[in-house]
C-alpha positions in Angstrom: 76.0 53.1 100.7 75.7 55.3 98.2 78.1 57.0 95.7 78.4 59.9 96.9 78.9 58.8 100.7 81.3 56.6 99.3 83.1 59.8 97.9 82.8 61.7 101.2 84.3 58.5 102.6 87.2 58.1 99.5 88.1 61.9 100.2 88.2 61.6 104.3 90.3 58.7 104.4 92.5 60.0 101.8 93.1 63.6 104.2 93.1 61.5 107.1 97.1 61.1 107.3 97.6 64.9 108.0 96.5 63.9 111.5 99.7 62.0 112.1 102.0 63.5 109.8 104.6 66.1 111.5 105.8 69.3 110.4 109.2 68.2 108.9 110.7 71.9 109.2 110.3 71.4 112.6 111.2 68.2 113.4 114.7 68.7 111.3 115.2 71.6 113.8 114.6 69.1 117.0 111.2 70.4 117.9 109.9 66.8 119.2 107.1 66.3 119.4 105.7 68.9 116.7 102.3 70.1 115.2 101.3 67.3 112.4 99.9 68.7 109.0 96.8 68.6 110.5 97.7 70.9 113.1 99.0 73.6 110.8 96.1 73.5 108.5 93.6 73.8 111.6 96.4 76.9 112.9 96.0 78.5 108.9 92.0 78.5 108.7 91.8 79.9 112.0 94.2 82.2 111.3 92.7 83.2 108.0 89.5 83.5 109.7 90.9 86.3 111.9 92.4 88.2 108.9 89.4 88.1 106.8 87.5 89.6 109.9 90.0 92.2 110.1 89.5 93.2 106.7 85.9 93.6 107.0 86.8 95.3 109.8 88.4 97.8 107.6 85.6 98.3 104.9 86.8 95.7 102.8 84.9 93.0 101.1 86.3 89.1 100.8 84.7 85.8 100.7 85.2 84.2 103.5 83.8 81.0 102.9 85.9 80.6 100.1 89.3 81.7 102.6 88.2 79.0 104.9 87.9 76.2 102.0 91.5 77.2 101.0 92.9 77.2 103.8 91.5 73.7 104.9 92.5 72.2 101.8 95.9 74.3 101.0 98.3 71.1 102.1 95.7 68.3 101.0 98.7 67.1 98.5 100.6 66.4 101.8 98.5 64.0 103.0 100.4 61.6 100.3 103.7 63.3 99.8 104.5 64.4 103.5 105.9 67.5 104.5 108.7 69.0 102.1 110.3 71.8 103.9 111.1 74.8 101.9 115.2 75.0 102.0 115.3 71.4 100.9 113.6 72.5 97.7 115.3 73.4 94.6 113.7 75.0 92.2 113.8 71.7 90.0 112.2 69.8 93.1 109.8 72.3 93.7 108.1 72.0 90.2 108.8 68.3 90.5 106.7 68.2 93.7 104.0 71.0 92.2 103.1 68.6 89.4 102.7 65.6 91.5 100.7 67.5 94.0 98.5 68.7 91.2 97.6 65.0 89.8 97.5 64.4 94.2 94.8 66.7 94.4 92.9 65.8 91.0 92.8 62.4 92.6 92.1 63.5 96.0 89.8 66.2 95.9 86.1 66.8 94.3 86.2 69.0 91.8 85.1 72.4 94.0 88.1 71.5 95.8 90.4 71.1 93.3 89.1 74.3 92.0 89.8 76.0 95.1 93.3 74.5 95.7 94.7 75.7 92.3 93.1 78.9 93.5 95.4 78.7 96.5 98.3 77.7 93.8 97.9 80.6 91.9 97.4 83.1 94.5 96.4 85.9 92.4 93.0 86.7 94.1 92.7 88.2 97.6 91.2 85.5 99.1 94.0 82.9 97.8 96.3 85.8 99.2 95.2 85.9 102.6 95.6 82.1 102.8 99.1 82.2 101.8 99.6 85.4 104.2 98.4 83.2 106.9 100.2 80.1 106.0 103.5 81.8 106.6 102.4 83.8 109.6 100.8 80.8 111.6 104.6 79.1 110.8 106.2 81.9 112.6 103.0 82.3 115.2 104.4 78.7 115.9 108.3 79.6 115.7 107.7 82.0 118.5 105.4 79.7 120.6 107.9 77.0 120.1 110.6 79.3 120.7 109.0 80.5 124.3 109.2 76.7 125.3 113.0 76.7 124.2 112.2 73.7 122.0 114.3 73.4 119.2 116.7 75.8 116.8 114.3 78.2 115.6 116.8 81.1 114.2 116.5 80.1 110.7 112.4 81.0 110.8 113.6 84.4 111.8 115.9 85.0 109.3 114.6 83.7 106.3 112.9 86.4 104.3 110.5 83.8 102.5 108.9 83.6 106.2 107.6 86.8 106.7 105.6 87.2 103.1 102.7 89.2 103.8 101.2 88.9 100.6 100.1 92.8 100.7 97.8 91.9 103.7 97.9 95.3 105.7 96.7 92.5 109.0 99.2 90.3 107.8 101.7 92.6 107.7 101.0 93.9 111.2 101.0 90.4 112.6 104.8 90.0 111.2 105.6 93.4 112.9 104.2 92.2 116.0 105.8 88.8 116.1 109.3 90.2 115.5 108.7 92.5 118.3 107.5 89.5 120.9 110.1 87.0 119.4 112.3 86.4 122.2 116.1 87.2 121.4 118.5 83.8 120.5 120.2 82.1 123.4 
């Protein structure tokens, strides 16, 4: 083989686990079974996909290539640490887990990756923007699919005002307005 196959190889198996790894937000609110890490990062570049042909749509101008590489790399760090729901975090095990994922990723990743990831990290460009727009939105896409099958206690998505971040995505914002209005009321 050669090196870089072997890299390809290195990088695939080392993703791999986001195939079998649930959710963990969902799981701790008895949705069984649950979308795996895989699933939600599939759910998040389709997703973004949509939005950035919304915005072109509009007249504006993204990269979309680069949107899809974020978004299919966005939660590579989880393939080793799992899935770290967000009211578990405090702000001390938040920048716990950020460093580790960083040193994750550097080991993890190729270098255009990495590059791409921090981009997602930062989320000061438009693209990185519309990834973490549609990482929130495919959540509550999910809350309210999961929600329709009466599977699980969802009322804490709803609630939660970190869940409905539209990043300053006019699309994004829209798709918040609309899933409040087809979210089905609590039993």
């Amino acid at each position: 083989m050669t090196e870089r196959a072997d890299r390809i190889l290195d990088v695939m198996l080392g993703v791999d686990p986001l195939a079998d790894l649930p959710r963990t937000g969902w799981l701790l609110r008895g949705v069984r079974p649950c979308e795996s890490l895989a699933d939600h990062s599939f759910g998040v570049a389709f997703l973004a996909m949509l939005f950035v042909d919304a915005i072109r749509a509009e007249g504006g101008s993204i990269d979309g290539e680069r949107v899809l590489r974020m978004a299919l790399v966005h939660d590579a760090a989880e393939a080793k640490t799992g899935d770290v729901p967000m009211p578990n975090k405090t702000p001390a095990m938040a920048e716990a887990l950020h460093a580790l994922e960083v040193t994750l990723v550097r080991d993890l990743l190729p270098a255009a990756q990495q590059e791409v990831w921090l981009e997602v990290e930062r989320g000061d460009s438009l693209e990185a923007r519309v990834v973490k727009a549609a990482d929130k939105a495919q959540m509550m896409v999910k809350a309210l699919s999961y929600g329709r099958q009466h599977r699980g206690h969802l009322e804490e998505f709803w609630t939660h005002a970190k869940n409905h971040d539209d990043r300053g995505i006019a699309v994004a914002a829209e798709l918040f307005a609309a899933l409040a209005a087809r979210r089905a009321p609590p039993p």
